[in-house]
C-alpha positions, 0 to 999 in steps of 0.5 A: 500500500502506498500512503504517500497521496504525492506519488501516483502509485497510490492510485495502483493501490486504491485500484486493487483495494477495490478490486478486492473488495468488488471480488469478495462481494461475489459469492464463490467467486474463485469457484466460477468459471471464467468465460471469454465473451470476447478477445480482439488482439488488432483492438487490444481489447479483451472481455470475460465474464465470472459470475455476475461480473463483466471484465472489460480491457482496453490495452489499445495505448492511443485508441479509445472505442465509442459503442465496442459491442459484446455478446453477453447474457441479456439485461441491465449491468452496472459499472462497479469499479472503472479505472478510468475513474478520478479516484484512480487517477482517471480521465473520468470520461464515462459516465458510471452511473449510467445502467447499461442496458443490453441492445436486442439482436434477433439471431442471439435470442435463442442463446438468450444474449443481447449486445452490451455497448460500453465506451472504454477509454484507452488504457482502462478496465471497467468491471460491470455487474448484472442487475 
């Protein structure tokens, strides 16, 4: 842990407190499988899902994407942890109160999937939970 607030590191550590801290409120969360939605290396994007958890990676240094779309499990989710946040020495250009709401896709009915549409900023991750 980083006490002194001078120096940037401390945002890494407030970061992976909260992080810890979103891991522990799932239930068995070690024991839940992790399941890819979606890795595109040309992007440098990568998201996965455990649980009620959405984890979303923009590793792109210089691009940001508006609207990136996923296949995920149909309803609303709620951002839970961004590090795009002020509180981890972010830009704050998403809004995180915002639910985010899955878009309706007649081929993926069946699989009871729906397209979730995030703005990621480069070099952020945003963690997300279903409703």
């Amino acid at each position: 842990m980083v006490d002194n607030k001078e120096l940037d590191y401390h945002y890494l550590g407030d970061f992976d407190k909260q992080m810890l801290k979103v891991i522990k409120s799932q239930k068995d969360f070690i024991k839940t499988p992790v399941q890819e939605i979606w890795h595109n290396d040309g992007d440098q994007v990568l998201a996965f899902m455990r649980g009620d958890l959405i984890f979303v990676f923009n590793f792109s240094p210089t691009t940001s994407y508006t609207d990136y779309g996923f296949l995920v499990p149909t309803g609303a989710y709620n951002v839970v942890l961004n590090t795009d946040a002020s509180e981890f020495g972010g830009n704050n250009l998403a809004d995180d109160e915002v639910t985010h709401l899955t878009n309706y896709d007649p081929l993926y009915v069946a699989d009871r999937k729906e397209w979730l549409k995030l703005y990621i900023p480069a070099r952020s991750a945003v963690v997300l939970r279903k409703n």
